[in-house]
N, C-alpha and C positions, 0 to 999 in steps of 0.2 A: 342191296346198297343203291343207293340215289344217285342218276346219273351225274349229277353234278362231283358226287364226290369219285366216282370212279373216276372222269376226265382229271380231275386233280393228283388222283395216285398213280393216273397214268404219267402224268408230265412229269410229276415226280422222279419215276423211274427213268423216264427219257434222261432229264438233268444226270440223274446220277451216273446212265450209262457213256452222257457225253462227257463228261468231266472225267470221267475212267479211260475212253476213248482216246481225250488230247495227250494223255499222258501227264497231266498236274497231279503232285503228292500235297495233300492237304495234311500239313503240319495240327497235331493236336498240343493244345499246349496243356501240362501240367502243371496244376497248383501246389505250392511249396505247404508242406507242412507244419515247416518253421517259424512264417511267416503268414499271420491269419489276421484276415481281417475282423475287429471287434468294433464296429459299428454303436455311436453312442446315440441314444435317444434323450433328449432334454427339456420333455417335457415335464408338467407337473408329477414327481412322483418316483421320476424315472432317476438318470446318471446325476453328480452334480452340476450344478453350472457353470461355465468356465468363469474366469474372475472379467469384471465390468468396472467403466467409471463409475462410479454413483457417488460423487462427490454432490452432485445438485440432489440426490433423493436423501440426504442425511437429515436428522434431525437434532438440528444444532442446540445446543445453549441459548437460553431468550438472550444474554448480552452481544452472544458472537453473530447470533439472527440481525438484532438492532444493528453490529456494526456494518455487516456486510449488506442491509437495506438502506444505510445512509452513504455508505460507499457508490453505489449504482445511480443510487439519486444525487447524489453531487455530479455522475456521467451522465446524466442526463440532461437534469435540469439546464437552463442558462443560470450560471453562478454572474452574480456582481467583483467588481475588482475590489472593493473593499473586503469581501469574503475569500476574493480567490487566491489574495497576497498574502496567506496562509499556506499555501500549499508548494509555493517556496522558500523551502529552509537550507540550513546551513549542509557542503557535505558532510562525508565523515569525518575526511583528515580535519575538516576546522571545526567541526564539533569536539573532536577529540582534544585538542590546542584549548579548545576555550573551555572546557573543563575541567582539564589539568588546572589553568586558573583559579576557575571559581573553585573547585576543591580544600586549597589553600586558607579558605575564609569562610568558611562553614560556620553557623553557630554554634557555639556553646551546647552542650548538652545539658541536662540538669546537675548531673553527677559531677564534671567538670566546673559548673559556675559556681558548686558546692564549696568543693577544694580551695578555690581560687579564695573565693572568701574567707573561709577559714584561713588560710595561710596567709591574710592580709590584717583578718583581727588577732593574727598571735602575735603578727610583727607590731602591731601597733601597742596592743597588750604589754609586751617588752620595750615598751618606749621607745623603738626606732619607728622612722616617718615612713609611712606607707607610699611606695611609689608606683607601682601597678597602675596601668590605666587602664581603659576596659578595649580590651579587643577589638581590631578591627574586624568587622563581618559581614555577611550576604544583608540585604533588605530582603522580607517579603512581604506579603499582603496586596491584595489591589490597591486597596486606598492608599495605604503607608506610599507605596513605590508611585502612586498620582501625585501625592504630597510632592515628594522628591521631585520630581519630574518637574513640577508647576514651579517649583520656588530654583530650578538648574542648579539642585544638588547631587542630582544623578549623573554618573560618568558614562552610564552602559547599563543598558535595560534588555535582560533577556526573557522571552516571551514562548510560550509554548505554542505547537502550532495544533495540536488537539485537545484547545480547553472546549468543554460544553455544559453551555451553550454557550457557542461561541460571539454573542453579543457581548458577554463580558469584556472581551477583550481588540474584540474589530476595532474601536474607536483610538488603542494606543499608538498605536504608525503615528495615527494624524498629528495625534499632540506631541508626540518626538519630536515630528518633525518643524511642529509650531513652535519649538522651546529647543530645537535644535540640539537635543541629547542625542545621541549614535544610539541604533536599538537592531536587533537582529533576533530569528527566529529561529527555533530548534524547534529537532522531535522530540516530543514527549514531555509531560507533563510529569511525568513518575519519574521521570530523568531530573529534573527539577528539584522536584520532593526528595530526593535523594538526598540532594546537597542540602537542605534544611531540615532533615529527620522528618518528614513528612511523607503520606502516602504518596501525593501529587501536590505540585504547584504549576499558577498559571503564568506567575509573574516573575523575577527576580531582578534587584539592580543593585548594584556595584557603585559605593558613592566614597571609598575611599581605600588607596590599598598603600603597601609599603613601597617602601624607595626602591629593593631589588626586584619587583613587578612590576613598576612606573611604564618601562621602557615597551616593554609585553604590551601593557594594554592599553598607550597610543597608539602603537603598531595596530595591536588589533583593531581597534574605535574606527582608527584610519579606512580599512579594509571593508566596514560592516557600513560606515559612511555613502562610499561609492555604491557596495550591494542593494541597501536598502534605501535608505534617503533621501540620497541624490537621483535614486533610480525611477524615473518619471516613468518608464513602461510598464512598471510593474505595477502603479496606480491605475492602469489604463485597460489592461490585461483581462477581459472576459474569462469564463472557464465553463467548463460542461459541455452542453447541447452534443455528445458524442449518441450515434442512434445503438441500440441494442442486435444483434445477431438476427434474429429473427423478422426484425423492422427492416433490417439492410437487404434481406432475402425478397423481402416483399415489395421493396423496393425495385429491386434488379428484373424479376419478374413481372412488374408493369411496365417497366423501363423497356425490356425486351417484346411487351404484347405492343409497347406504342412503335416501335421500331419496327416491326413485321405489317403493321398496319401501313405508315406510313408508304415502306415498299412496296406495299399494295398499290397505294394511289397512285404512287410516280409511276409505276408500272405503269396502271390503266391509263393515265395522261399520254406515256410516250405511245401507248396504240392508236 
């Protein structure tokens, strides 16, 4: 044996005979049986892997890709107020109110406009005078609802606030507001298209209703006046320029290396 290791089997034994010496009982602990550790490995191959965000590694839909890359880019970007006065719309409670509305005056369906006619050429057929007149109902179209607008046969102009491309429709605020019709914005475009058996609309306006609604939608007009119209901030209103997670971090990071610097020199100045 190598002296080196005998001096070590000697201490050894010293230790053990002092610790016996002082009289200390070294407590052995016992592992429960019941109770075992199963140690998981998570590597390739190995245990499963616990569950994770991976909401950003999904491989979405090309539409739901497109929306959520024009979502980020309107955070980014600096938006103009003429685009941005879109992304103020009605809440729910008065979305809700002003659909119940327009519900009321939907058009005609085909099946419906059918009937109507026929029971007006049987009446007439039988020689009484036809007295039906044609329903009141929604406008839509761009143009049709421009028309209205230009010549102030329009009451109330409702506007989607996710048409695209949204140049279609940036430019109606202004002329509302030159022709002084009340106009207000909602979500949705398929919300819209509802009310006129369409998939989506971008446009809709209200250019006549009956006498137990009159009262409903000056009140309303009234309301959607102040909101939009009259509302000179909302013309003025920038949007975007918000920086991304990653940007802000890299930010705080230089922010903090120029901060430490600085420290430095007033340091060295006050020596």
């Amino acid at each position: 044996m190598a002296p080196a290791a005998k001096k070590a089997a000697a201490g050894g034994a010293k230790k053990k005979l002092s610790s016996t010496a002082g009289g200390k009982t070294v407590k052995k602990t016992t592992k429960s049986l019941i109770f075992q550790k199963t140690p998981r490995n998570f590597r390739i191959g190995c245990n499963i892997q616990p569950r994770r965000e991976l909401t950003r590694f999904v491989k979405w839909p090309k539409y739901v890709l497109l929306q959520r890359q024009r979502r980020v880019l309107m955070q980014r970007l600096k938006v103009p107020p003429a685009i941005n006065q879109f992304t103020y719309t009605l809440d729910k409670n008065q979305t809700s109110q002003l659909m119940r509305l327009l519900a009321k005056y939907k058009p005609e369906t085909r099946g419906e406009k059918k009937a109507r006619l026929i029971a007006e050429g049987e009446k007439q057929s039988s020689g009484a005078q036809a007295t039906s007149k044609k329903p009141v109902m929604l406008k839509f179209g761009l143009n049709h609802v421009t028309d209205l607008i230009e010549i102030k046969k329009a009451k109330l102009v409702v506007i989607a606030h996710d048409v695209v491309p949204i140049d279609l429709v940036c430019w109606l605020p202004a002329l509302c507001r030159k022709k002084d019709v009340p106009y207000c914005i909602v979500k949705g475009k398929a919300r819209l298209g509802q009310l006129v058996h369409k998939k989506c609309c971008a446009v809709i306006a209200v250019d006549a209703v009956r006498k137990e609604d009159q009262a409903e939608l000056e009140a309303q007009c009234k309301n959607y006046r102040a909101m939009f119209n009259d509302n000179a901030d909302l013309r003025k209103r920038w949007g975007g320029g918000q920086l991304g997670l990653k940007s802000q971090h890299a930010l705080e990071k230089k922010q903090k290396l120029i901060d430490a610097e600085m420290r430095k020199k007033a340091g060295l100045q006050m020596a």
